[in-house]
Structure formats: C-alpha cells, structure tokens
N, C-alpha and C positions, 0 to 999 in steps of 0.2 A: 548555462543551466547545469545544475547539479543532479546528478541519478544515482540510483542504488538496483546492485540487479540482483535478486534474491529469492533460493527455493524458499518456497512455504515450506513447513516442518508440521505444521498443527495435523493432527488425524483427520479432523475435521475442515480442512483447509482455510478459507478465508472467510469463513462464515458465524452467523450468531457471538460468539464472546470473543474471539479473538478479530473479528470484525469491529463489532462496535467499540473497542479497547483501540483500533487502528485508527477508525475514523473519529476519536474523542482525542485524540494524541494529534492530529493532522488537523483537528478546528481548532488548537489552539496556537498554530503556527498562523503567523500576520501578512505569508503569503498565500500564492496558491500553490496548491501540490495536488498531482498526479499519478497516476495508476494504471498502468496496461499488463493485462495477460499473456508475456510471449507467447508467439503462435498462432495467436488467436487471429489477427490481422487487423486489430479493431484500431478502434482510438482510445487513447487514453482519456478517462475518465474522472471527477472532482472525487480527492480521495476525502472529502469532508462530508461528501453523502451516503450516508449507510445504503439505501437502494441503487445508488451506482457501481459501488464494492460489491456488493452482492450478487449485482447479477450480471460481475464478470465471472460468477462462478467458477471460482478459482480452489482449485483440489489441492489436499495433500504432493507434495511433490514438482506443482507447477513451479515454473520462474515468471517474478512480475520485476517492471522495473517502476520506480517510484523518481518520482523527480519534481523537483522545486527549484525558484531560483529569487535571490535576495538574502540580504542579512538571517544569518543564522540559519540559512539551509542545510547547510552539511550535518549539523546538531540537529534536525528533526529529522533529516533521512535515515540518518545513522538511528534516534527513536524507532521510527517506523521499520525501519530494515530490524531490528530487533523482536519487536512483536512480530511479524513476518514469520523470521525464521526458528522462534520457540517452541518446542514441540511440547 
C-alpha cells in the first residue's frame, strides 16, 4: 500500500474548497483511498466522502497520511499530496 504523509498548508486547513477539490480528485481514482489525521488516533477514513474529510477536522498545519493501493496509486497520492500541501 502506497501513502503520502503531508502538512496541510491551506489557512483554512482541509476544509470547504480545498476539501471538496481533494475529494473530487480522489472519486476519480478507480481505487480506494484513505485519509487519517495524525494524532488523532482515529481511523482512516474514505477520502471520496466530503463529510468524512471534514469531520476529520483537519487545520492549517496538521499532518495527514493518505494512502491507496493498486494501479496508479502513486500518481493520485502524489494529486492529493499536492492539494494538501498548497497553501
């Protein structure tokens, strides 16, 4: 399984436009991909669901790790690790 581990940079952290830009980038990968807030202890969550990204409430500054695995994973993590870390 492939992962990316990555501060957020948005002011706004993972939330509203740079959220739903993450989760529209991640429904169009053909696997599943994944989402946890380090620290948090939780579980990772579908990063293809705007209300599951969100209400890992994830801030400015946090690190998340994203992860997928299958054909062309590395190419959508490397996507998602980009919106992530854009401020």
């Amino acid at each position: 399984m492939a992962e990316r581990k990555v501060t957020v940079e948005s002011e706004v952290g993972l939330h509203a436009r740079p959220a739903a830009t993450f989760v529209q980038t991640a429904t169009k990968a053909p696997m599943d991909v994944t989402v946890v807030k380090m620290g948090s202890g939780g579980t990772p969550v579908n990063a293809k669901s705007i209300l599951s990204v969100l209400a890992l409430d994830v801030r400015h500054g946090d690190t998340i790790i994203i992860s997928a695995e299958g054909d062309g994973a590395d190419s959508v993590l490397d996507q998602l690790a980009a919106i992530a870390s854009a401020s």
